[in-house]
N, C-alpha and C positions, 0 to 999 in steps of 0.2 A: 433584124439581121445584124447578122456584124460585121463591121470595118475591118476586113481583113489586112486589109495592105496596112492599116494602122498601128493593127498590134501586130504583126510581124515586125514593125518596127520598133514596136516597145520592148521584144524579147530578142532583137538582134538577130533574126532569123532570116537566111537567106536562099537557105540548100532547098532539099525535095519536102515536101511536104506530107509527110507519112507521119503516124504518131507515134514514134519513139523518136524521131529528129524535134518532133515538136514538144514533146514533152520534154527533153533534154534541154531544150534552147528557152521554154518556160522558166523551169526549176533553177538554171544559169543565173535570170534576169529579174526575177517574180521574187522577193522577200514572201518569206511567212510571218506574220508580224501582228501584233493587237492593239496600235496606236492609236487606234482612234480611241479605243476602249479606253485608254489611257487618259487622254484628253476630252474625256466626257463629251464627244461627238454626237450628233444623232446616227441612230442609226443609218447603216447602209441597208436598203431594200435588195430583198434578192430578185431583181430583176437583172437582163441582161442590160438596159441602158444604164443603172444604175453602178453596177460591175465595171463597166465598161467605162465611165467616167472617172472613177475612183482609181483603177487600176492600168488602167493604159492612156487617157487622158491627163491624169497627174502623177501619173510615173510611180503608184503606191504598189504596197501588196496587200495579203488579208491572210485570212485564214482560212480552213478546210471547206465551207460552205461558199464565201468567195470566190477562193481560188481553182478549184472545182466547178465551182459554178459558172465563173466565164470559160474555163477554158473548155467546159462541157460546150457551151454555146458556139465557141468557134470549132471546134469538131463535126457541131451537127451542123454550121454553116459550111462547111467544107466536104458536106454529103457521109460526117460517117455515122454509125448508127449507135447511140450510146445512152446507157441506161446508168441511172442513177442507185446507189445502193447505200442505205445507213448501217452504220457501225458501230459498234460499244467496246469499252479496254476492258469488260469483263462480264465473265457470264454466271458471277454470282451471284445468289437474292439478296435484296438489300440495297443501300445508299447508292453502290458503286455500279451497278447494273441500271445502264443509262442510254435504251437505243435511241439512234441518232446525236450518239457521242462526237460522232465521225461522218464524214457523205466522202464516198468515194465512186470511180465511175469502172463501168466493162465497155470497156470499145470494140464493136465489131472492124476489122479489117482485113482483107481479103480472106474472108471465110473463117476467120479464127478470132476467139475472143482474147483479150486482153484486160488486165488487169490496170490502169491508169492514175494517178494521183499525186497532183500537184500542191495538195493542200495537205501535208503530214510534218510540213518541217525539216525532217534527215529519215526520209523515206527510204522508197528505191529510186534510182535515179532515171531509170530506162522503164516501161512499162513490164511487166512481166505475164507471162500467159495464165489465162483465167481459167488454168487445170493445177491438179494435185504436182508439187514435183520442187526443189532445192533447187534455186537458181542463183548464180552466182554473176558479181558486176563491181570490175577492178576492186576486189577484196574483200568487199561487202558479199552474205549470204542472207538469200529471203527465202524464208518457206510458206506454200501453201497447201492445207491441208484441212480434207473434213474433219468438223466437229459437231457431229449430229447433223440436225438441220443445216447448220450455219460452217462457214468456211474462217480458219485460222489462220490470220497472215502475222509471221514472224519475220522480226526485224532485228538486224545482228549485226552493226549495234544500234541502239536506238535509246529512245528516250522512255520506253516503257516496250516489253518483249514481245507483244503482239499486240492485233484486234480483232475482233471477230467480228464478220460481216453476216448480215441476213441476205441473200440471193434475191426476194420479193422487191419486184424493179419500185424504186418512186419517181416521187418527181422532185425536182428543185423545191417547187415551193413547198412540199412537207417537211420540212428542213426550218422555215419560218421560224418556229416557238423555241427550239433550241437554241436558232441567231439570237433571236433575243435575248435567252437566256443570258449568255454570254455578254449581256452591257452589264448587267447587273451584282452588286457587290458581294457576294459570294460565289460568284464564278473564277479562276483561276486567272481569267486572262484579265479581271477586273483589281486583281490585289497583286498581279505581277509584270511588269514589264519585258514582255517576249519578239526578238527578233531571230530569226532566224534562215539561214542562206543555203542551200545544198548544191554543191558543186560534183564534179564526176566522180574525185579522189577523196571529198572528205565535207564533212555539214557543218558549220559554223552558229553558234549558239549561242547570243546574249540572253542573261534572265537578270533583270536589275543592270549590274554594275560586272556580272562576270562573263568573262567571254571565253568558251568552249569550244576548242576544236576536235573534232570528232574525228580521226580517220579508221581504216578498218582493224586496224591492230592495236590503235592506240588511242590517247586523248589525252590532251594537254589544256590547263584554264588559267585565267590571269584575271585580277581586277583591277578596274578601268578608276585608275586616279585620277582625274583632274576633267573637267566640263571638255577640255581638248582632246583627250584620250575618247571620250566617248560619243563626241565627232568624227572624229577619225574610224573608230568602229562601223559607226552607222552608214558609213561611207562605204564602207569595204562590204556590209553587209548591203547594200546596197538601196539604202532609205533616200532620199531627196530630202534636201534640209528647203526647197521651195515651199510647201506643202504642210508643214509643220514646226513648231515652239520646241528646237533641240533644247534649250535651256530650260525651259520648263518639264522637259521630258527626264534631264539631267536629274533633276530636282526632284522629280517623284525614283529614277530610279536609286539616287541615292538613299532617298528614306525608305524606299524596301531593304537594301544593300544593309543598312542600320540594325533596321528592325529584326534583317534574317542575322547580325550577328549577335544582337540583345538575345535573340532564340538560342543560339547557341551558346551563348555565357548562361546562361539558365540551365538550360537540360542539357549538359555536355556529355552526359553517356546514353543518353534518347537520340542525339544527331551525330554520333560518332562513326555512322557509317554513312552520312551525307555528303558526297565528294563538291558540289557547287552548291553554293547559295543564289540571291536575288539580286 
């Protein structure tokens, strides 16, 4: 079970407890982030005590299995009824065709499903209903729409245009071998340093050393000079510097920052439509 009065407190949450109040006051307080990846951690076990120690106990965040996954846990400790669903960013054959890319949740509340996801980074910010239809939320558009079997969620803007979900409920822990995945050094979150914040009006995006503001019309980035600049970041993004080696973290995201401009002094007309680097 989970401590609920605990992480209500960790996510500043004090209104009604209904799942778009809570999922709002999550996404507020809850980083998406791959630090631990970063800092060669052990794993985090997908259990709810283990979730629950890392992210409301020491104030962190995680990523889509994570952060999904506790906040599934306090949903179903709150009596609602929610099913686990995996995702892939495409439904090609091939390398990139990878279900269980993504775990995102359907929350039953009063009679209607819902769409819910705290773990995407610059998702949607409010849950959206778990039928076909363009919904709109202070500027941002998300679409949901059949694709064969599987269901298309469009995100405008985002960090890649959609996912596409399989309906076929799981559970948490078939999500395991993917987590894992993810420590390991061909994974993305293993060669990049990603933090990222989503607020009501707009998502906030470190990769390396650059920092992305996303809103619905627009987007604006800057890189982060000095070990004090990217304190200040992590701050705003809302990382706890108790918890973790900011200067060592400094340190590996400069040498992405480097490396992604060595990539680009090399192939300068292969990356000439890449708006951020690392």
């Amino acid at each position: 079970m989970i401590d609920v009065a605990a992480y209500l407190r960790r996510i500043g949450h004090s209104g009604p407890l209904t799942l778009a109040a809570l999922h709002r006051s999550h996404l507020s307080a809850v980083p998406y982030e791959d630090l631990d990846i970063q800092l060669g951690r052990p794993i985090v076990p997908l259990t709810a005590p283990a979730l629950f120690d890392k992210i409301v106990t020491r104030g962190r965040g995680g990523y889509c299995y994570e952060l999904n996954g506790l906040f599934g846990a306090l949903l179903e400790t709150l009596g609602f009824e929610v099913t686990y669903l995996r995702a892939t960013l495409s439904l090609e054959q091939g390398p990139r065709r990878f279900w269980g890319q993504h775990a995102a949740l359907v929350v039953r509340e009063d009679g209607q499903d819902w769409l819910a996801d705290v773990g995407y980074g610059d998702g949607f910010f409010s849950p959206v209903p778990f039928r076909e239809g363009r919904y709109e939320q202070d500027g941002f558009t998300y679409t949901l729409e059949r694709s064969g079997p599987y269901w298309s969620v469009g995100l405008n803007p985002a960090t890649v245009p959609s996912f596409y979900l399989d309906p076929a409920p799981m559970r948490l822990a078939d999500f395991a071998p993917h987590h894992v995945h993810q420590w390991t050094g061909d994974s993305g979150f293993a060669q990049t340093l990603i933090v990222q914040r989503r607020l009501a009006d707009r998502a906030l995006i470190l990769r390396g050393l650059t920092l992305l503001t996303r809103e619905a019309s627009s987007e604006r980035s800057s890189v982060l000079e000095s070990a004090g600049d990217f304190r200040a970041a992590m701050a705003t993004l809302g990382v706890p510097d108790e918890d973790l080696d900011l200067d060592l973290l400094y340190g590996k995201a400069a040498g992405q920052h480097e490396a992604w401009l060595a990539s680009q002094a090399a192939c300068p007309s292969q990356n000439a439509g890449q708006k951020t680097g690392a």
